[in-house]
Each structure stands twice: as structure tokens, then as C-alpha cells.
N, C-alpha and C positions, 0 to 999 in steps of 0.2 A: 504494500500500500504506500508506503513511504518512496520507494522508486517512481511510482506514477502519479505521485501527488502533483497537482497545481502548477508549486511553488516549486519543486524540483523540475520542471519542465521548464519553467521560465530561467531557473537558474542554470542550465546545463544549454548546450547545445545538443550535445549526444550523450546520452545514456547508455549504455552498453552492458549486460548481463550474460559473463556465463559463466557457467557452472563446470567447478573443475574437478571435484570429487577426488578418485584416485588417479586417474591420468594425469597426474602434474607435468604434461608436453609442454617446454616452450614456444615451440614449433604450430601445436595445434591449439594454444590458446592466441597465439598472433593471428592465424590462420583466421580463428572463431569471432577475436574482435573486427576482420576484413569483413568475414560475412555479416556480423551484424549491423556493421557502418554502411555497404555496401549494398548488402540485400545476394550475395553470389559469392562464391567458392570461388579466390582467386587464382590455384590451379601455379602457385609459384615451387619450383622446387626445394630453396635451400632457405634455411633459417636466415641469412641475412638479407635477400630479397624480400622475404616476409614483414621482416624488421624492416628495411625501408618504404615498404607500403605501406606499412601499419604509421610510422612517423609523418609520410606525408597523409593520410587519410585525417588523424588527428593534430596536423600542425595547426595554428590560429585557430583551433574550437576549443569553447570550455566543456570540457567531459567529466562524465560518471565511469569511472570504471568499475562492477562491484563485480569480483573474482570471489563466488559462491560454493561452498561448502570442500572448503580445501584440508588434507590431510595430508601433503607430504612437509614432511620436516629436515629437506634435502638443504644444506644450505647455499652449496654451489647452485644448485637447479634455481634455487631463490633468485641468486647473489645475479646470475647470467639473467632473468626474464625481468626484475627488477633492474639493474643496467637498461635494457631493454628499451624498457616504460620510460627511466627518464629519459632516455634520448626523445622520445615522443610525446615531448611535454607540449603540453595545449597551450593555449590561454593561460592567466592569469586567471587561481580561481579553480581549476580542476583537479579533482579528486580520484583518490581510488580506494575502492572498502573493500575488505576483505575478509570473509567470513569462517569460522573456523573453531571445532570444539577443543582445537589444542592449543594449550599454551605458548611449546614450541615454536607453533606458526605464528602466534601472533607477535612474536619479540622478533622472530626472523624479520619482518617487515618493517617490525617496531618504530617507525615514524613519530609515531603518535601513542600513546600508552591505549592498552586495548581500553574496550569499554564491555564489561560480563554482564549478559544479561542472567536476570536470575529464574528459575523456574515458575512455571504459571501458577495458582492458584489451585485445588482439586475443582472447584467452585470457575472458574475462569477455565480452564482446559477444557471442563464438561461442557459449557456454554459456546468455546470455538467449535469442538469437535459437532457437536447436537447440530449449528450453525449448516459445518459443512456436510455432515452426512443426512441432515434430513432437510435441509432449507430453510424457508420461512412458512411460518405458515403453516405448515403441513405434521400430519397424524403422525405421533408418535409410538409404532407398534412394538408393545412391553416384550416381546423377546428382543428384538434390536435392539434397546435400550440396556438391555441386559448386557448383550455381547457388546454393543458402545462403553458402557460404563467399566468394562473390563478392560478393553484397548487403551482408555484413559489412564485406567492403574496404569496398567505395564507401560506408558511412556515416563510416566514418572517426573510430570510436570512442563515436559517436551510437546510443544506443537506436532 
């Protein structure tokens, strides 16, 4: 919600989200930021091609970059796509977040001291999850609620 807010739209030129999970490629996260500035696969062979399209794609714009649910704790792999990024610094004014359940990663970047969120409420979780798996508005059938209230537990305060 926060990415497609308003005021983040007005403040950004380009927004860009992707998700980097276990692939921590430098290669295929330049790659992924081409496609989503671009709208197409730009089909470049070597990592410093990549890197130069990705630098001109993002020169003079103020960007979002938010690099989503990342778990390598490589620091070369860091140290190389991080060089990277700042060679293709935007504007004045652009950002990059990076989201992450390890500590590790978040000093690897460590710019800015992290910020932890903390777990949801039992009461707040049941309200998001209720939200998404049944809508608005709509009947609540008491074994689904059953089995919801249980997926609840087991995340354990996790969206």
C-alpha cells in the first residue's frame, strides 16, 4: 500500500519492485529492474552491459528501488550489485529499501540503520487474514474460520 500510495507516486519518478528471495543474481536483478522500467526483457548478454542500461535507464529520475524479501548474506555478491546501484544514481532524492528477515542483510547495506517491524497483533493478523480470504462483506463459513484461525496461529504474528 505504501508503494502505491499518492504521495509516493508524486515523489518518485519510477518505482520499481522486485523480488529477490533466494536468487540473489546481480545479473538478473539489473536484468528485472530493465524490465520493469522498460516494460521488455532486454536480451543483453554480460553483466556490465546490463549495468550500463540499467545506469542510463535511471540517470536524471528520482526512483524507488525496493529489492523484496532478500536472504543472501553474500557480502561480495552485496558489495558488487550495491557498487552497481550507485553508479546509477538518479536524481536527487532516490531511494532504495530493502526488505529482509535477517539481520545480516540489513547491516550488509546498512546505509541507514534498519527499521524492525514488530509482529501483528492475534487480534490485527485475524482481521488482515479474515480481510483477504473472505472479502468484505461476505459469509463467514464456521469451518473456514476454523482452518483461518489456525493458519493465523502458525504464522505467528506474520502477515
Amino acid at each position: 500500500q505504501v508503494f502505491n500510495d499518492h504521495e509516493i507516486s508524486k515523489h518518485f519518478n519510477l518505482r520499481i519492485w522486485i523480488c529477490v528471495s533466494d536468487d540473489f543474481n546481480a545479473k538478473r536483478i539489473l536484468q528485472s529492474i530493465l524490465e520493469y522500467v522498460n516494460g521488455q526483457n532486454p536480451n543483453l548478454g554480460t553483466l556490465e552491459a546490463m549495468r550500463k542500461k540499467v545506469e542510463e535507464a535511471l540517470q536524471s529520475k528520482r526512483y524507488l528501488l525496493v529489492l523484496d524479501d532478500v536472504w543472501n548474506e553474500d557480502q561480495e555478491k552485496w558489495k558488487e550489485l550495491k557498487g552497481m546501484l550507485q553508479c546509477a544514481r538518479g536524481a536527487k532524492g532516490d531511494a532504495i529499501l530493502v526488505t529482509t528477515r535477517l539481520q545480516e542483510v540489513a547491516s550488509i547495506m546498512g546505509t541507514h540503520p534498519a527499521y524492525y517491524l514488530k509482529e501483528l497483533s492475534g487480534d490485527d493478523s485475524w482481521s488482515l487474514f479474515k480481510h483477504h480470504a473472505f472479502g468484505q462483506n461476505r459469509e463467514e463459513i464456521e469451518e473456514l474460520v476454523t482452518i483461518g484461525r489456525e493458519i493465523v496461529r502458525k504464522c505467528d504474528g506474520f502477515p
